[in-house]
C-alpha positions in Angstrom: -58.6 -83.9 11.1 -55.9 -86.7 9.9 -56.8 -87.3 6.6 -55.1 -84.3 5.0 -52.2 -85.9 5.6 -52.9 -89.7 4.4 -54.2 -88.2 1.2 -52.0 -88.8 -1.9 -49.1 -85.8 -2.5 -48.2 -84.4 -5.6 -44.4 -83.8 -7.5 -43.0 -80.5 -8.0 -40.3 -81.8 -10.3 -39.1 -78.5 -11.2 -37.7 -76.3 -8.9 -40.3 -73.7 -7.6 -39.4 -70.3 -5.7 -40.8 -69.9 -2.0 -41.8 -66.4 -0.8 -40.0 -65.6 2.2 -41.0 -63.6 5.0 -38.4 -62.3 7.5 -35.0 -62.2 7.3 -33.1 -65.6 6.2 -29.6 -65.2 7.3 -27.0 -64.9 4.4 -24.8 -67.8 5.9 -27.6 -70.6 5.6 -26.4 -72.0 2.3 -27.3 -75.8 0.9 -30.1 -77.7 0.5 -32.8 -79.8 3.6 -33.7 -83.4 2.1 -36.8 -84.6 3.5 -38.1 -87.8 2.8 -41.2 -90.0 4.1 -44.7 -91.2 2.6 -46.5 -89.6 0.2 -48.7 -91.9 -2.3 -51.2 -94.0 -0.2 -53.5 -95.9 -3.3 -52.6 -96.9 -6.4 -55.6 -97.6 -9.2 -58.4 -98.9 -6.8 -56.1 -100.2 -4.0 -55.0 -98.6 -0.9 -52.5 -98.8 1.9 -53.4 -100.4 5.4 -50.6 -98.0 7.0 -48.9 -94.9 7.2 -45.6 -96.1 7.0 -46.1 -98.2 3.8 -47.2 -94.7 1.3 -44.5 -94.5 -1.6 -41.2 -92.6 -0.9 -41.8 -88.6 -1.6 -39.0 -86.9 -1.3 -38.4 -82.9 -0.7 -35.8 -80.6 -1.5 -35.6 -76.9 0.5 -32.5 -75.3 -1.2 -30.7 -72.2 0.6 -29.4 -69.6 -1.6 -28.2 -66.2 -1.1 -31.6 -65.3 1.0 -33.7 -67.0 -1.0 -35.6 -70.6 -1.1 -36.0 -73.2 -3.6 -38.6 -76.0 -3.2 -38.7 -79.2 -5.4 -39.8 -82.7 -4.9 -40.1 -86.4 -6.6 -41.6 -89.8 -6.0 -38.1 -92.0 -5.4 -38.5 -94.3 -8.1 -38.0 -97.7 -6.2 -38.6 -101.0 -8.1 -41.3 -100.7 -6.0 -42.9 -97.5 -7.6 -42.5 -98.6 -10.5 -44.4 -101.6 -10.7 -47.3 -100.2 -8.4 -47.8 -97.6 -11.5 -46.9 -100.0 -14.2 -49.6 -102.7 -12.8 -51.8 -99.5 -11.9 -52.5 -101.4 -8.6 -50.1 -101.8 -5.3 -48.2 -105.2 -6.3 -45.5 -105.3 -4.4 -46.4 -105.7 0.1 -45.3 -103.3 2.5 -44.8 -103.5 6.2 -48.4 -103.3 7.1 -49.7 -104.2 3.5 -49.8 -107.7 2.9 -50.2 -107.9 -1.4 -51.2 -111.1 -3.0 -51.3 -111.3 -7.0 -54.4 -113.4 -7.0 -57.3 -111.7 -5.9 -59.3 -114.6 -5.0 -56.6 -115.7 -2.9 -57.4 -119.5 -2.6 -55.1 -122.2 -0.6 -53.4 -123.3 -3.4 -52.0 -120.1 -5.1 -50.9 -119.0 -1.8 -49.2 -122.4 -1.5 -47.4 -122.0 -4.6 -46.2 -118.7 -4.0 -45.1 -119.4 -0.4 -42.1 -121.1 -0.8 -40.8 -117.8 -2.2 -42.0 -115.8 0.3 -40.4 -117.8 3.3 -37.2 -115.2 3.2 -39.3 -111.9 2.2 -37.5 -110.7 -0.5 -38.8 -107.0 1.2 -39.7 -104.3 -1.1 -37.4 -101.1 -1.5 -40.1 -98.1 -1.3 -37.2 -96.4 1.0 -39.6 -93.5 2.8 -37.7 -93.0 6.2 -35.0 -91.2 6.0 -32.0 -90.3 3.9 -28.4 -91.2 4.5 -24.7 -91.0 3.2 -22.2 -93.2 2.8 -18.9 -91.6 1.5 -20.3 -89.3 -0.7 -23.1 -91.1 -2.4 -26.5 -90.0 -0.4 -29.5 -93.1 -0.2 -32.7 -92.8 0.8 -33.7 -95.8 3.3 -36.0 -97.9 5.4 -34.8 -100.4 7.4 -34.5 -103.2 4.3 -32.2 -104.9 2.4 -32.3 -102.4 -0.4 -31.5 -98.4 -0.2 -31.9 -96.6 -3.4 -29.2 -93.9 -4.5 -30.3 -90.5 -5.5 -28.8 -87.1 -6.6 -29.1 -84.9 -4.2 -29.2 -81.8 -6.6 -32.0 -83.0 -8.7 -33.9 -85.8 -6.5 -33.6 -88.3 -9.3 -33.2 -91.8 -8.3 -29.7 -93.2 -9.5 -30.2 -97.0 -8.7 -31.1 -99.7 -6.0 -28.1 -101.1 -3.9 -29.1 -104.3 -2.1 -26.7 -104.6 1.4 -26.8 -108.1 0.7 -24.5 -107.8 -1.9 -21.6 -106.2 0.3 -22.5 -107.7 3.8 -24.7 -110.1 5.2 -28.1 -108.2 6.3 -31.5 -108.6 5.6 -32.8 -105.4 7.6 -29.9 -102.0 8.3 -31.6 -99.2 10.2 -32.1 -95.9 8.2 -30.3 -93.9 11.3 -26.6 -94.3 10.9 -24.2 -91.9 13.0 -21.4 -90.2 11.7 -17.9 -89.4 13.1 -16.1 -86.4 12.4 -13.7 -87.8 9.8 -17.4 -88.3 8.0 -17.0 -92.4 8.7 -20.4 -93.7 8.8 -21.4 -96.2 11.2 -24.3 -98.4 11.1 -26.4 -101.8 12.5 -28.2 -104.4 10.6 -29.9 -107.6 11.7 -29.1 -111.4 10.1 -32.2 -113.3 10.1 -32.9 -116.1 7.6 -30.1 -117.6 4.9 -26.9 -115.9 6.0 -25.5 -117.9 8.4 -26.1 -117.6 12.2 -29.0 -114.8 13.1 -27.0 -111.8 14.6 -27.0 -108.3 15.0 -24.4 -106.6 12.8 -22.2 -103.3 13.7 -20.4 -102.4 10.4 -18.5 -99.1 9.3 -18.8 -97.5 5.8 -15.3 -95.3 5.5 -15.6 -91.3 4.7 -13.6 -92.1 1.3 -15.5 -95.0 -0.1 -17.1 -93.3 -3.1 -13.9 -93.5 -5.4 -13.6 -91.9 -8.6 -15.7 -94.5 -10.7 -18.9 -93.3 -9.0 -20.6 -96.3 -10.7 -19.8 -98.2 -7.8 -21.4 -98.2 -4.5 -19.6 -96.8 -1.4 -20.9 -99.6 0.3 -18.2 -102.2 -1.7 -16.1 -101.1 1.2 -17.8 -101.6 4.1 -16.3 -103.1 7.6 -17.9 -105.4 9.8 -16.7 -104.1 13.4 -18.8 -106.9 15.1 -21.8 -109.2 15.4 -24.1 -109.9 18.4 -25.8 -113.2 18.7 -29.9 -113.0 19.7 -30.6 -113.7 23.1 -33.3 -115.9 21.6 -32.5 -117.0 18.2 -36.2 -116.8 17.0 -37.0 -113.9 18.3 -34.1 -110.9 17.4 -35.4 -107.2 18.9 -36.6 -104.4 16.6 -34.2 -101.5 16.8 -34.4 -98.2 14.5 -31.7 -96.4 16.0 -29.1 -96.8 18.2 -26.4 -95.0 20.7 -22.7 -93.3 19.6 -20.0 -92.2 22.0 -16.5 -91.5 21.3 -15.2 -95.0 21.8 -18.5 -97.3 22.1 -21.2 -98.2 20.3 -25.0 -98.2 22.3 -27.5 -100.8 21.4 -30.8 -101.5 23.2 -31.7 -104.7 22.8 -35.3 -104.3 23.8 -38.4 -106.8 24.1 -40.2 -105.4 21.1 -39.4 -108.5 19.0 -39.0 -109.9 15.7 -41.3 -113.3 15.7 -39.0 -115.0 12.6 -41.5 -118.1 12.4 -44.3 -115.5 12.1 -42.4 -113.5 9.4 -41.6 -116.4 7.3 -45.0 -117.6 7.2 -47.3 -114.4 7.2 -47.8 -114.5 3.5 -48.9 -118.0 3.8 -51.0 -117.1 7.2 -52.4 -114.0 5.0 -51.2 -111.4 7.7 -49.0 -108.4 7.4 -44.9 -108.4 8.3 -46.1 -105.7 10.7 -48.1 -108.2 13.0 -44.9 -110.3 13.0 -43.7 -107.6 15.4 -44.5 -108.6 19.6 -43.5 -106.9 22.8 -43.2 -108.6 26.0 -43.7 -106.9 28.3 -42.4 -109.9 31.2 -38.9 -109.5 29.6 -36.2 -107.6 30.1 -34.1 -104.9 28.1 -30.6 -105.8 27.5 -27.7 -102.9 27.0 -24.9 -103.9 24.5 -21.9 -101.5 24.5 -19.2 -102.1 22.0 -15.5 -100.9 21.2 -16.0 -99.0 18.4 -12.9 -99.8 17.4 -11.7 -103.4 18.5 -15.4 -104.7 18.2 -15.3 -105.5 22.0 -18.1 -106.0 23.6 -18.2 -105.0 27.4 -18.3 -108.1 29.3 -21.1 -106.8 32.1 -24.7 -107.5 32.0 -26.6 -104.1 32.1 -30.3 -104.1 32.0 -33.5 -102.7 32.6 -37.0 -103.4 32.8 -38.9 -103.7 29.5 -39.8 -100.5 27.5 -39.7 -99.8 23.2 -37.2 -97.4 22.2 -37.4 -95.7 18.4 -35.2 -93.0 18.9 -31.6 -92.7 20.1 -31.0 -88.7 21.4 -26.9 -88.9 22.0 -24.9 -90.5 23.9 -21.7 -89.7 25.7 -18.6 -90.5 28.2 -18.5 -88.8 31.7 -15.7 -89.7 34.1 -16.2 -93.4 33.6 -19.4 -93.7 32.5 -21.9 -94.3 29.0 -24.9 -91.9 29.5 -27.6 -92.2 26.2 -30.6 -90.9 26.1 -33.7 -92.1 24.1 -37.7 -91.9 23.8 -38.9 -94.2 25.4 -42.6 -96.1 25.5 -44.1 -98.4 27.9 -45.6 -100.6 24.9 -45.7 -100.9 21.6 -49.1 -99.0 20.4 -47.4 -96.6 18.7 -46.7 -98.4 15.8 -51.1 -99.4 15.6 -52.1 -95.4 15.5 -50.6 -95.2 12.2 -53.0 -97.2 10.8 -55.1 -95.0 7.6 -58.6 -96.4 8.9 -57.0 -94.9 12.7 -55.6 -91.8 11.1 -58.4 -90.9 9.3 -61.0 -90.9 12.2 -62.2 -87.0 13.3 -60.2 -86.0 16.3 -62.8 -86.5 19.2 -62.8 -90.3 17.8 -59.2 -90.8 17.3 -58.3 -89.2 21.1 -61.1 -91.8 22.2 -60.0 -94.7 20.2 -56.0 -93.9 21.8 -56.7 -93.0 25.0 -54.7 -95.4 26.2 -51.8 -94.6 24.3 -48.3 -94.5 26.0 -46.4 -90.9 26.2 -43.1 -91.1 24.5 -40.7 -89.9 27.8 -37.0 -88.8 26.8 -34.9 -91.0 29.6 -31.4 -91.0 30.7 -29.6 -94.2 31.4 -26.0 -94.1 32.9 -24.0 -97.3 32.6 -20.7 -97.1 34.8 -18.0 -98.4 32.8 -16.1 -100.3 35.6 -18.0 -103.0 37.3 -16.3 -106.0 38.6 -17.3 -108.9 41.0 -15.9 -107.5 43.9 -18.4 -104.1 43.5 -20.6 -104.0 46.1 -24.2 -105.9 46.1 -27.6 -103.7 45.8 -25.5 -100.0 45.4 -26.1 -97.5 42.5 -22.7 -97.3 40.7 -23.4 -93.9 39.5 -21.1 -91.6 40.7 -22.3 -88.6 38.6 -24.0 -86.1 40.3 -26.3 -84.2 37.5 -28.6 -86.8 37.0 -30.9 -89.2 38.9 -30.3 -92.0 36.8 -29.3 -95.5 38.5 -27.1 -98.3 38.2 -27.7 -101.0 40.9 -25.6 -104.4 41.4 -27.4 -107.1 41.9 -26.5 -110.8 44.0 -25.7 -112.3 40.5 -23.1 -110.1 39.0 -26.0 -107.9 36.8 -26.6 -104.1 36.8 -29.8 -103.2 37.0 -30.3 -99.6 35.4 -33.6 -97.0 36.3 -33.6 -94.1 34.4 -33.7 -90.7 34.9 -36.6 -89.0 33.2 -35.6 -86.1 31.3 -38.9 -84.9 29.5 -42.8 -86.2 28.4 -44.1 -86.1 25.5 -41.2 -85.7 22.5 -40.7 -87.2 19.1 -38.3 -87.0 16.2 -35.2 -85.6 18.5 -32.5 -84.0 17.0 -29.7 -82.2 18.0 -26.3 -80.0 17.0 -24.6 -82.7 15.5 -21.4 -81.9 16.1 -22.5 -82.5 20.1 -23.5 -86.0 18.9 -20.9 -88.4 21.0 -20.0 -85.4 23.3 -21.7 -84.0 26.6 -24.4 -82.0 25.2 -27.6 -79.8 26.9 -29.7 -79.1 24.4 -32.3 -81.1 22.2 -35.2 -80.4 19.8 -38.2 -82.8 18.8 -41.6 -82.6 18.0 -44.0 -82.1 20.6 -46.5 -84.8 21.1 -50.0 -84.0 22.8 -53.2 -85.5 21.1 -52.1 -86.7 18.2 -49.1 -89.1 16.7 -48.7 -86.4 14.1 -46.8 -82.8 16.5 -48.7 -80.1 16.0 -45.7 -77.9 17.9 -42.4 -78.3 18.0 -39.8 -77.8 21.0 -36.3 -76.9 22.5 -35.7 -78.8 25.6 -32.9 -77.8 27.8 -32.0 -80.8 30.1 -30.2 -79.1 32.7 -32.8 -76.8 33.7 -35.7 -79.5 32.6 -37.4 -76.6 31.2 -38.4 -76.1 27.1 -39.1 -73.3 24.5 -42.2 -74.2 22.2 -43.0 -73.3 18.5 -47.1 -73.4 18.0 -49.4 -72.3 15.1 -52.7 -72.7 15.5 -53.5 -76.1 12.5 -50.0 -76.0 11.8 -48.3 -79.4 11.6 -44.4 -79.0 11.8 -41.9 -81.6 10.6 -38.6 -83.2 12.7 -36.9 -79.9 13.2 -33.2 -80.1 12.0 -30.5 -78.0 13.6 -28.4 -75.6 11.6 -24.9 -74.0 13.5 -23.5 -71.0 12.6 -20.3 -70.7 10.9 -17.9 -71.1 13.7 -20.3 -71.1 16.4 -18.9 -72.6 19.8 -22.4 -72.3 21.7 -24.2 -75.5 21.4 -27.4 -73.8 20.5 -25.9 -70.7 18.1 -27.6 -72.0 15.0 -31.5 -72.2 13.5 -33.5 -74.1 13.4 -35.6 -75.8 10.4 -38.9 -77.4 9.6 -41.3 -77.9 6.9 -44.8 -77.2 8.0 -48.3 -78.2 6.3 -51.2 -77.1 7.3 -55.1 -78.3 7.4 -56.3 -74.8 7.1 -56.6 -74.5 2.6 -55.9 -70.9 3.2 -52.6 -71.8 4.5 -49.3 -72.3 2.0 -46.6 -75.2 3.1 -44.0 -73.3 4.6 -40.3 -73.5 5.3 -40.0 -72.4 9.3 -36.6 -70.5 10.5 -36.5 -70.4 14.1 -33.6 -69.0 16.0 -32.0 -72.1 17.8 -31.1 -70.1 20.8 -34.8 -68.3 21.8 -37.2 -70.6 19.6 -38.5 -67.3 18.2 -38.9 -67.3 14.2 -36.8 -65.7 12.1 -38.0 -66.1 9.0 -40.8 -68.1 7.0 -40.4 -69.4 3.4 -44.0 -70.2 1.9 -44.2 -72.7 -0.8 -46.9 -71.9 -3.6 -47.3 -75.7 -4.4 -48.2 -78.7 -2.1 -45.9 -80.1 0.6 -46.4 -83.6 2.0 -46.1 -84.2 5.7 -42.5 -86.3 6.1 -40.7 -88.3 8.7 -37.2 -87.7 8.4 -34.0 -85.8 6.5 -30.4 -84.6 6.2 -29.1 -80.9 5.5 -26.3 -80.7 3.1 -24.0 -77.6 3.7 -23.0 -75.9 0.3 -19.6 -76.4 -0.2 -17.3 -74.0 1.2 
């Protein structure tokens, strides 16, 4: 039932037309980028993991009712050596590569030394991202590789490293309305003190020698030390409001001793990765724009967060939401040998696989000494969130749970840092792959659901309508493959407001399954 989608994807370098069914409406105009895995074995050898398939990346252009479909491997260093060498060559996240086969003590000796900082590869297959107004697609690694949005090709490889000290930047920035961008990163090995990194990337940075990257004018807004210097938390997202930065500094850890000798050790980066489930999970909220961090120890008890939702101010407080887990098994189902088990077997080997649950956390902005010991500081009254002092100064946050078993949130960006009701993710039941998708409404806890019967739909992406002032006056998009061969890909057009589809574009080529994207408005 899973393989279809760990098998190796095809380009569609040209553009090809979709047939569309329904009614597209004649104000959706510019182009869906969709990026994620799509080439699993090169030659004879294969990925161990999902995550670590070459970067295949999609176009779904908009135009005057009609739809365009294109796509292209990103053509990473990576890539290219994987094809060159007709053999993976260069190790991934979950794919530890070695160049000789029989893999004796001493050649793994000599090689180690370089492989103490992983010089990590730059097969970017999360998402894609812009800075200025160059667009990159990205993982969470040193490198991102620019590409033209117009004709997918890749432009060239920008290492962070060059422009500010990172070895990892998540591949979810935010971005304000002046089009800033706004982005974390984590210092680990050979760049001074281990930190978490806050930096800004300005709306203008791409200036009129497009040669050079936006990034050459990045600011650092702050840094945050570990609060164990070995062992810095995994984040892939964070929190935005209008005057702070969230970060979740969660006990799903980085072991740095285990990273810098895995290759030696003969284990994956990915095994590197521990949560402990004893600890705690801190909440870091920053001044966006003096770098400020709010002096009051906010915590919860230990969970693994992927996926920021939005976050905003109320009357004193910072409210985010975020999917949440109660461990870290996620990341294990993605294995190929797990994803390519029949369903009965893969529900069996999963069962006990944490729900993702879409939580609320309110952080009340004004705590002092003198506020009084074992009371919830919330004063808001929509939610049933908590925020309890304790005897030594801390606040001790339970959350309010807003809805089981969502994915890939996304929302009307322009409610991202404001107070917002509506979200949209990918419905989770059996499967890590969604086989619906959803609108949930988190004032009435109730949801709208998109379902067809073998249907897998991607991260749906909101669309508003020109001027809209509703939050959900828009459509909705998603690319949806299907394990029925009778089935085309198809672009999906839902209307945002009653889930109900509006119009489908069918592809007449193959579509990959993908993780993540960005819609690019035509021009005006």
């Amino acid at each position: 039932m899973q393989s279809f989608i760990a098998k190796n994807g095809n380009e569609t370098p040209e553009p090809v037309k979709a047939q569309v069914k329904g009614s597209l409406p004649s104000w959706l105009q510019g182009t869906l980028l969709r990026n994620g895995p799509g080439l699993f074995s090169v030659g004879d050898s294969e990925y161990n993991h999902w995550f670590d398939g070459s970067s295949l990346i999609h176009s779904f252009t908009f135009s005057n009712g009609e739809v365009s479909y294109r796509s292209k491997f990103l053509k990473s260093d990576t890539y290219k050596r994987n094809i060159k060498a007709n053999r993976i060559v260069v190790s991934e996240f979950g794919t530890m590569v070695y160049p000789d086969p029989c893999k004796n003590i001493f050649a793994r000796t000599a090689t180690h030394l370089s492989n103490i900082v992983p010089n990590f590869t730059d097969n970017n297959l999360i998402n894609i991202i812009r800075y200025g107004n160059d667009y990159y697609a990205s993982s969470e690694v040193n490198y991102i590789n620019q590409i033209d949005p117009d004709t997918l090709e890749t432009v060239g490889r920008v290492n962070y490293r060059n422009h500010i000290a990172l070895n990892l930047a998540t591949a979810h920035p935010h971005y304000d309305d002046e089009g800033n961008t706004y982005n974390m990163g984590t210092t680990i090995i050979g760049l001074g003190r281990p930190k978490y990194i806050i930096f800004k990337v300005p709306a203008k940075a791409t200036g009129k020698e497009q040669k050079k990257p936006a990034l050459r004018q990045v600011q650092q807004i702050c840094s945050i030390p570990f609060r164990s210097a070995l062992f810095p938390g995994y984040f892939h997202s964070f929190g935005m409001t209008e005057n702070y930065i969230v970060f979740v500094e969660q006990p799903f850890k980085l072991d740095i001793v285990k990273l810098a000798t895995a290759y030696f050790r003969g284990v994956n980066w990915g095994s590197c990765l521990k949560f402990d489930e004893k600890d705690t999970t801190l909440f870091h909220i920053i001044d966006r724009k003096t770098g400020k961090k709010i002096s009051a120890h906010y915590y919860a008890d230990a969970l693994v967060v992927f996926h920021h939702i939005n976050a905003y101010e109320e009357n004193g407080h910072v409210v985010f939401d975020m999917i949440t887990y109660k461990d870290s098994n996620l990341y294990n189902m993605f294995y190929l040998h797990n994803m390519k088990k029949d369903t009965n077997a893969f529900i069996q080997t999963n069962q006990d696989f944490s729900p993702p649950v879409g939580q609320r956390f309110v952080l009340p902005l004004d705590v002092h000494k003198e506020s009084p010991k074992g009371t919830n500081l919330v004063t808001l009254t929509d939610t049933s969130a908590e925020a309890v002092m304790q005897e030594d100064g801390s606040v001790y946050c339970k959350p309010d749970n807003i809805f089981v078993g969502m994915e890939l949130p996304g929302i009307n960006y322009k409610f991202n840092a404001r107070k917002y009701r509506y979200f949209y993710g990918s419905k989770l039941e059996w499967s890590p792959h969604p086989n619906k998708i959803a609108k949930v409404d988190i004032a009435t806890r109730t949801h709208l659901e998109w379902y067809q019967e073998n249907c897998y739909p991607s991260e749906p992406v909101f669309v508003a309508s020109p001027g809209a002032v509703e939050e959900d006056d828009g459509v909705i998009l998603s690319s949806v493959v299907s394990s029925d061969p009778d089935i085309t890909p198809f672009m999906l057009v839902l209307n945002a407001k009653t889930f109900e589809e509006i119009a489908r574009a069918s592809i007449p080529t193959t579509v990959h399954m993908d993780l993540h994207g960005l819609f690019i408005p035509d021009a005006v």
